[in-house]
NUFIDREN-426619 format. One record per residue (C-alpha): chain; residue number from 0; x negated, y negated, z negated; residue in three letters. Coordinates in steps of 0.02 Angstrom, whole numbers, padded with zeros to 5 digits. Layout:
BEGIN
rec chain A; resi NUM; X X; Y Y; Z Z; resn ALA
...
//
This chain:
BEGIN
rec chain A; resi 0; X -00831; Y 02767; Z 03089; resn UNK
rec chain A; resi 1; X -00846; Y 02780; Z 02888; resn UNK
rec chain A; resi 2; X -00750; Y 02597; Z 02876; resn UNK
rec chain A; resi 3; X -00610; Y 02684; Z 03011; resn UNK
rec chain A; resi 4; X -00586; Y 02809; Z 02900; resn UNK
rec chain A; resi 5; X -00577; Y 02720; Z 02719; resn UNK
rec chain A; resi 6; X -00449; Y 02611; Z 02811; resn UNK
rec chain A; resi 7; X -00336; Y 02773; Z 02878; resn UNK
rec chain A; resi 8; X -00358; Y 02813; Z 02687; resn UNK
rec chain A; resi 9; X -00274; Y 02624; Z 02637; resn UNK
rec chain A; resi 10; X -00153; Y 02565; Z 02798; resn UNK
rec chain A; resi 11; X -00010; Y 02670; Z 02794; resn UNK
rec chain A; resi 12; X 00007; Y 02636; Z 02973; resn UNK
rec chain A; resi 13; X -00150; Y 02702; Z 03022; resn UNK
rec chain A; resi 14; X -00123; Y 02835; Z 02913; resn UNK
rec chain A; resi 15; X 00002; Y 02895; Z 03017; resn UNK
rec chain A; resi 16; X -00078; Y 02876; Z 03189; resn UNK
rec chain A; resi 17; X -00217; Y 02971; Z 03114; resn UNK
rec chain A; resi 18; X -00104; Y 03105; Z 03052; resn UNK
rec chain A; resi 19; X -00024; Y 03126; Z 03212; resn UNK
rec chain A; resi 20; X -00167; Y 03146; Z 03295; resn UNK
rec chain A; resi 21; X -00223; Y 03288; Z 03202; resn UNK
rec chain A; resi 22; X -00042; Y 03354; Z 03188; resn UNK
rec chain A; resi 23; X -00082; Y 03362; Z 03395; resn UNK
rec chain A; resi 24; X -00261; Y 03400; Z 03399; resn UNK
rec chain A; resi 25; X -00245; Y 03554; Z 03310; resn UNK
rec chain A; resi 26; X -00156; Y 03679; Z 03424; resn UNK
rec chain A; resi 27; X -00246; Y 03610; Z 03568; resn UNK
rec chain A; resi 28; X -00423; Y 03665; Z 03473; resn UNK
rec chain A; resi 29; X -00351; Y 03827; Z 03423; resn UNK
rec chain A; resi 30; X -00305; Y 03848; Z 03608; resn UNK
rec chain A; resi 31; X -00483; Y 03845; Z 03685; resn UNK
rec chain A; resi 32; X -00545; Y 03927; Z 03521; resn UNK
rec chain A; resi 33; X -00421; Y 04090; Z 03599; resn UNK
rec chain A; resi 34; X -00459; Y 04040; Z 03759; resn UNK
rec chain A; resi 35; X -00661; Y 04048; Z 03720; resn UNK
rec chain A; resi 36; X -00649; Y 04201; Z 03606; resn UNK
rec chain A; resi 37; X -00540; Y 04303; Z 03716; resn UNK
rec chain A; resi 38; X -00419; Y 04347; Z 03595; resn UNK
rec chain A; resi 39; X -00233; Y 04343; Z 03588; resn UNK
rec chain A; resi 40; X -00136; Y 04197; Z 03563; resn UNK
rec chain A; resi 41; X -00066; Y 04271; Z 03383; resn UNK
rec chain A; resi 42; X -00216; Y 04292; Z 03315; resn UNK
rec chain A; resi 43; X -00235; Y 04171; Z 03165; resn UNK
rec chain A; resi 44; X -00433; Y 04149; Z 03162; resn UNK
rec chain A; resi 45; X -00423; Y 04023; Z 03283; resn UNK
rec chain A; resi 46; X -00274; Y 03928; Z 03193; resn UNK
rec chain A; resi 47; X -00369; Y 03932; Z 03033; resn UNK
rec chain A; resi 48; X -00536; Y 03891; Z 03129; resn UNK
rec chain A; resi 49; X -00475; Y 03739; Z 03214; resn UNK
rec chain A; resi 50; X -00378; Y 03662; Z 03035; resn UNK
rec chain A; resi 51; X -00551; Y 03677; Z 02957; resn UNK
//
């Protein structure tokens, strides 16, 4: 995993897979976070929670 991410640090193109994949993973995170918590979906906790 540590050599996976040193190279997402060097290859541009993995740099952007790796990007997009967090650009996409986190509003599905702060989803079940809301989901979990049982709060609404404005709330930012669970935005903020998830980036972290």
């Amino acid at each position: 995993m540590g050599a996976l991410v040193r190279l997402a640090r060097t290859e541009p193109a993995l740099r952007a897979v790796w990007l997009q994949s967090y650009d996409e993973a986190v509003p599905a995170f702060a989803r079940a976070l809301v989901d979990r918590a049982g709060l609404p979906p404005d709330d930012l906790r669970p935005a903020l929670q998830a980036a972290s």
